[in-house]
LODRENZA-716474 format. One record per residue (C-alpha): residue number from 1; residue in one letter; chain; x, y, z. Coordinates in steps of 0.25 Angstrom, whole numbers, plus 5000, padded with zeros to 4 digits. Each point is the difference from the previous one (the first is absolute). Example, Ala and Ser with C-alpha at 12.3 -4.5 7.8 and 13.67 -1.06 7.14 Angstrom:
<pts>
(1, A, A, (5049, 4982, 5031))
(2, S, A, (5006, 5014, 4998))
</pts>
This chain:
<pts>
(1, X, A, (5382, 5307, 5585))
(2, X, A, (4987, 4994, 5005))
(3, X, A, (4990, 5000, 5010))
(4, X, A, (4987, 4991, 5003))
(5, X, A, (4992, 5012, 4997))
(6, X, A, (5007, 5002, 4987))
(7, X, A, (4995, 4986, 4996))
(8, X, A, (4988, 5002, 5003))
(9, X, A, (4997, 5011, 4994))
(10, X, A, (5005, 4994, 4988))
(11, X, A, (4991, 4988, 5001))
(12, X, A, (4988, 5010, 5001))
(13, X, A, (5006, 5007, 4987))
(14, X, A, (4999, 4987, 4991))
(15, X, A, (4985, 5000, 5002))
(16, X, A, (4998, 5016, 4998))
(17, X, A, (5013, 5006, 4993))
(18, X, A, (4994, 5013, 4999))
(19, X, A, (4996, 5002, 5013))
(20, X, A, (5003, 5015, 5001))
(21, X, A, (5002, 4998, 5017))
(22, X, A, (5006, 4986, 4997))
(23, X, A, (5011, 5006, 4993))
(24, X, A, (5003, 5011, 5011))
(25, X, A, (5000, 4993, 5009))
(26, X, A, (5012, 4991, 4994))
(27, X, A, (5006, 5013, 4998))
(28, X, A, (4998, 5004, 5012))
(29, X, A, (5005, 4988, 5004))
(30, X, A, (5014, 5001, 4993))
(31, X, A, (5003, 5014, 5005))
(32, X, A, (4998, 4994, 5015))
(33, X, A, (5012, 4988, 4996))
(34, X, A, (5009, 5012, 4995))
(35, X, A, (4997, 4997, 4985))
(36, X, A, (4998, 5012, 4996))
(37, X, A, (5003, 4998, 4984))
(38, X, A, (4988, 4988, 5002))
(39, X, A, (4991, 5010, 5008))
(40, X, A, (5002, 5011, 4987))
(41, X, A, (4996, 4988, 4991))
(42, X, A, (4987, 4998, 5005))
(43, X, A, (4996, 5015, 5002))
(44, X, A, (5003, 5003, 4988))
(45, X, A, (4993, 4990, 4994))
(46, X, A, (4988, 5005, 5008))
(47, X, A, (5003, 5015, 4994))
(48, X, A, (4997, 4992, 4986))
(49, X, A, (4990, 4991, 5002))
(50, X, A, (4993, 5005, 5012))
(51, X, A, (5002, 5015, 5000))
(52, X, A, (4990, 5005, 5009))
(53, X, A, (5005, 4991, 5011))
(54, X, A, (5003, 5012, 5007))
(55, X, A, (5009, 4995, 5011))
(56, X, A, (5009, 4996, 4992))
(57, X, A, (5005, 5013, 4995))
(58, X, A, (5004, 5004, 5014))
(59, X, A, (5009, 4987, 5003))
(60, X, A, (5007, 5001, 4988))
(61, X, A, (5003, 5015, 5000))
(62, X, A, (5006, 4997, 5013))
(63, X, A, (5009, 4989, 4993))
(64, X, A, (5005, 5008, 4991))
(65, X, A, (5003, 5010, 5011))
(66, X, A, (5008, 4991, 5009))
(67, X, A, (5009, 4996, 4987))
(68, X, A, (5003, 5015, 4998))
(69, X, A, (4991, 5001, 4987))
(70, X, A, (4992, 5015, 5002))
(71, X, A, (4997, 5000, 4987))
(72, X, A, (4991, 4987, 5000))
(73, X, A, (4994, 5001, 5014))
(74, X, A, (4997, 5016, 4995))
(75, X, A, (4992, 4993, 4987))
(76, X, A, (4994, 4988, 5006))
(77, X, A, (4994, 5010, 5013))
(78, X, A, (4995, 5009, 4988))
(79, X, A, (4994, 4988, 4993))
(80, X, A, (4993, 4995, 5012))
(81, X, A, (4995, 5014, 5005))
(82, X, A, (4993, 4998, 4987))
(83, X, A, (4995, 4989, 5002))
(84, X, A, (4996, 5002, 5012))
(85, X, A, (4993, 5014, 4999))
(86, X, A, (4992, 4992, 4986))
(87, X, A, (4995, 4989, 5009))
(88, X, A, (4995, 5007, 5011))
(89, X, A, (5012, 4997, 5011))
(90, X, A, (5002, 5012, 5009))
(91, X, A, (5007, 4993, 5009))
(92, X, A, (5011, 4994, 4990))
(93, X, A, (5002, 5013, 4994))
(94, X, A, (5002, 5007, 5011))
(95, X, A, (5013, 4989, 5005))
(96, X, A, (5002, 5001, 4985))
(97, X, A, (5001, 5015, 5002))
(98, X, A, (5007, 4999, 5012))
(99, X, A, (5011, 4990, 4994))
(100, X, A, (5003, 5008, 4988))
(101, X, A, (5001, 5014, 5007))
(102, X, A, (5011, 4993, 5010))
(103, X, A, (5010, 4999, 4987))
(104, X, A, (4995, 5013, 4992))
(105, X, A, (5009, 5010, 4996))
(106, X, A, (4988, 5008, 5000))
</pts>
């Protein structure tokens, strides 16, 4: 699956590979054409390379969510509580906080 934005977002890619928003952004993308494995790609390799990109903690708990999997979305909205609470993110944490509270057996 493609789109024109896709393109260009790769075209944006080969000039800054690591571009932490860039890559998102693609992945963000994906999960807007219904590729959800694609989108999980991308966001993971974000939680790698990029792991105070704290936005992406939230999208891909919520991934892991639609594809039934608790168990990761409860350890990716831990993780990015985290990493959120250590940059400074009040906001973040608290939708973290939110997200993960939702599937809690707590």
């Amino acid at each position: 699956m493609s789109s024109n934005r896709l393109q260009q977002l790769y075209q944006f890619l080969k000039d800054r590979p690591e571009d932490e928003f860039l890559l998102f952004a693609v992945a963000k993308e994906y999960e807007k054409l219904g590729n959800e494995e694609k989108a999980k790609e991308y966001y993971l390799k974000l939680t790698t390379d990029h792991a105070n990109y704290v936005g992406t903690y939230y999208h891909l708990g919520k991934l892991y969510e639609r594809d039934e999997d608790f168990d990761s979305a409860t350890e990716i909205y831990e993780k990015g509580m985290e990493v959120a609470k250590s940059v400074g993110d009040k906001h973040a944490f608290g939708e973290l906080r939110g997200a993960h509270e939702m599937i809690s057996d707590d």
